[in-house]
C-alpha positions in Angstrom: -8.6 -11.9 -4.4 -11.1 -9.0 -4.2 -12.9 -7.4 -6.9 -13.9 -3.6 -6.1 -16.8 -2.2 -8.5 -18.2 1.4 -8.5 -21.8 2.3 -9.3 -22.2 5.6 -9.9 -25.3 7.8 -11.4 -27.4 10.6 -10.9 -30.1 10.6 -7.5 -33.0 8.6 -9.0 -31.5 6.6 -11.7 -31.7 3.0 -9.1 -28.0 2.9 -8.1 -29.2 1.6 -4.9 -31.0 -0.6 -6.1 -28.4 -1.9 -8.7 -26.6 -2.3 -5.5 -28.2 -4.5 -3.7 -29.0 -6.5 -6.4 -25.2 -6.8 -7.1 -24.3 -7.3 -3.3 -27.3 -9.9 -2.7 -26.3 -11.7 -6.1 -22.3 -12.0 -4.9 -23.3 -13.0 -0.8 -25.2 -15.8 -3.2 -22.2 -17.0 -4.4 -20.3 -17.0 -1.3 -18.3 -13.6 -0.8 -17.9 -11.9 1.7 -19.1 -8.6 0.8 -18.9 -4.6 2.0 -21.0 -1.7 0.7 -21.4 1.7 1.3 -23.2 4.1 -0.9 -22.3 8.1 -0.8 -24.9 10.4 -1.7 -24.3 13.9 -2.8 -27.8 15.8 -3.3 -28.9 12.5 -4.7 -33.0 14.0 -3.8 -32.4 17.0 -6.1 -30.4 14.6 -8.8 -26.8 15.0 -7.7 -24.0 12.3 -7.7 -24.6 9.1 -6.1 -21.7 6.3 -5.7 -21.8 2.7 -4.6 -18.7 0.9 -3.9 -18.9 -2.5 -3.7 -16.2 -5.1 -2.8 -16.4 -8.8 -2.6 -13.9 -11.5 -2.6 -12.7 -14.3 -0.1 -12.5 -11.7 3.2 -13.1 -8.1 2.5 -12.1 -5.6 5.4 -13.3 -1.8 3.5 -16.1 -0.9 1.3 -13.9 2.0 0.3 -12.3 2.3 -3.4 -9.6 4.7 -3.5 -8.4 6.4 -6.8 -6.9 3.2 -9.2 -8.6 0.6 -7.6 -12.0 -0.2 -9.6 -11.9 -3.2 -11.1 -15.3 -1.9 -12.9 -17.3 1.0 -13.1 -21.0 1.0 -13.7 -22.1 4.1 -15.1 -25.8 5.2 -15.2 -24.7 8.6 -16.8 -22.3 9.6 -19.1 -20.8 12.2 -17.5 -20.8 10.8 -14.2 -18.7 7.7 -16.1 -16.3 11.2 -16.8 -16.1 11.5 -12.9 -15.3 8.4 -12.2 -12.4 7.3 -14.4 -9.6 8.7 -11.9 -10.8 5.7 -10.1 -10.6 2.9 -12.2 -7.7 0.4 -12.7 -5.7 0.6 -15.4 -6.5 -2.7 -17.3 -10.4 -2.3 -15.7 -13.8 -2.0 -17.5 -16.5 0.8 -17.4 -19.8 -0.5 -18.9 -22.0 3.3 -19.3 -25.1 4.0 -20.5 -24.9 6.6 -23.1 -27.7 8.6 -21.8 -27.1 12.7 -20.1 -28.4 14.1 -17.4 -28.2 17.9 -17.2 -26.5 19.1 -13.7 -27.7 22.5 -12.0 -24.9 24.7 -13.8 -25.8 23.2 -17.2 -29.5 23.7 -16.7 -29.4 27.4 -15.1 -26.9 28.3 -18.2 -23.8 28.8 -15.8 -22.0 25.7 -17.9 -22.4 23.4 -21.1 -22.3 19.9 -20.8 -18.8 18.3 -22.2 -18.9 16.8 -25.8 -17.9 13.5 -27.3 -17.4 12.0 -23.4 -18.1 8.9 -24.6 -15.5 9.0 -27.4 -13.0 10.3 -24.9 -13.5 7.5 -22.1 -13.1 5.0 -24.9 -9.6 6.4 -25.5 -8.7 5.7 -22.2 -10.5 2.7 -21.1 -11.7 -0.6 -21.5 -15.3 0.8 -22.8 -18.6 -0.8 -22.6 -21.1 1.4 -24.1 -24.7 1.3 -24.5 -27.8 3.6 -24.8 -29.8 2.0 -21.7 -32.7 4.4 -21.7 -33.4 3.0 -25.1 -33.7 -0.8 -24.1 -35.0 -0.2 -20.9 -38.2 1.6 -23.4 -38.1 -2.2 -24.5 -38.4 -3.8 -21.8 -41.5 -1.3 -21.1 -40.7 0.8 -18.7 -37.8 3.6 -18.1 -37.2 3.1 -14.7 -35.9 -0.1 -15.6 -32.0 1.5 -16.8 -30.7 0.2 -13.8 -31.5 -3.2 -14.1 -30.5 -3.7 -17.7 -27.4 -2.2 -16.8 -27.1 -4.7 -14.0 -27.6 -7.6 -17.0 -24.6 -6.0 -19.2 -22.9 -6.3 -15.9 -23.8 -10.0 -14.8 -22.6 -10.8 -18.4 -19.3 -9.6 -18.5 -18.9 -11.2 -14.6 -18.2 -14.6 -13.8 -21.3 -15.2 -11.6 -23.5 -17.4 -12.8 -26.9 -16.0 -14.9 -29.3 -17.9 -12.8 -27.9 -16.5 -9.7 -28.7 -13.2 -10.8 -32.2 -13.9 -11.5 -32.6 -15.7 -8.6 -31.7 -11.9 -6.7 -34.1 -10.2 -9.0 -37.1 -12.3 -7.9 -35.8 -11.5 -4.3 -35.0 -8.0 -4.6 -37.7 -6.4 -6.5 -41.2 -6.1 -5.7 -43.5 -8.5 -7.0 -45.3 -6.0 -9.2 -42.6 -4.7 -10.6 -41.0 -8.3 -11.3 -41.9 -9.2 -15.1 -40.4 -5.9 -16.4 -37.4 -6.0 -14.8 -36.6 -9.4 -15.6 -37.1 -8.5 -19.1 -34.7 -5.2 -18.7 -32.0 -7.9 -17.1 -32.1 -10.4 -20.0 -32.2 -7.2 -22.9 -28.8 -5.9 -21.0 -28.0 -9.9 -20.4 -27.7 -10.3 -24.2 -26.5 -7.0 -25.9 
């Protein structure tokens, strides 16, 4: 069995990060895993996907339109984006939050209403404001990881394994606030 999951956001929102926490955290458990991240203008705060695949033996990072078994949204409307590709009995955990893209900013477009009322019509939805907790945790940068913690919640990997990636994967100064971010998302 392989699981496919899609992380996708804005450029500087951590995807990558989330990634490798994810991909670490599942090579802990045993999986063979494949990952391959596609940036758009993720400098200037375009798109940015992650697809991750682990499982038994895993041959493609790829995740063609169906196949998601989850998608991790950082951004609402980027959740939007993403729905073609997720299964039809899958989950979408999303934060909440909007980002502005070029057209909406420079007045050329508006920025769709209700998405998160309309992805809950047609999906399993997990919804959360993320920028809010991550203020809890005390410090914004931290969405990614508290998103991460929704996500290690609703898997079936083991919480301590997850931490044990976090103390791996993030940088020692950075450590005690991420944590905290991980265990907020963890237990909402």
């Amino acid at each position: 069995m392989v699981k496919s999951i899609m992380i996708v956001g804005v450029g500087g929102q951590g995807t990558l990060l989330a990634s490798r926490i994810l991909g670490n955290t599942v090579i802990r458990e045993g999986y063979d895993v494949k990952v391959s991240e596609v940036h758009g203008m993720s400098q200037r705060g375009g798109s940015v996907v992650t697809y991750v695949k682990y499982g038994d033996k895993v041959y493609s990072p790829t995740i063609d339109k169906g196949e998601a078994d989850l998608i991790l949204a950082f951004e609402i409307l980027e959740a939007a984006r993403a729905l073609p590709y997720l299964k039809s009995n899958g989950t979408m955990i999303a934060n909440t939050g909007q980002i502005n893209p070029m057209p909406v900013i420079t007045g050329a477009a508006e920025y769709p209403e209700n998405l998160a009322g309309k992805l809950e019509k047609k999906t399993n939805l997990i919804k959360l404001d993320a920028l809010s907790l991550a203020e809890k945790a005390g410090n914004i940068k931290t969405v990614n990881v508290v998103l991460i913690g929704v996500l290690a919640k609703n898997s079936e990997i083991p919480y301590e394994k997850w931490v044990e990636t976090i103390k791996e994967t993030v940088p020692e100064k950075f450590l005690d606030v991420n944590l905290k971010a991980f265990e907020i998302g963890y237990n909402v």
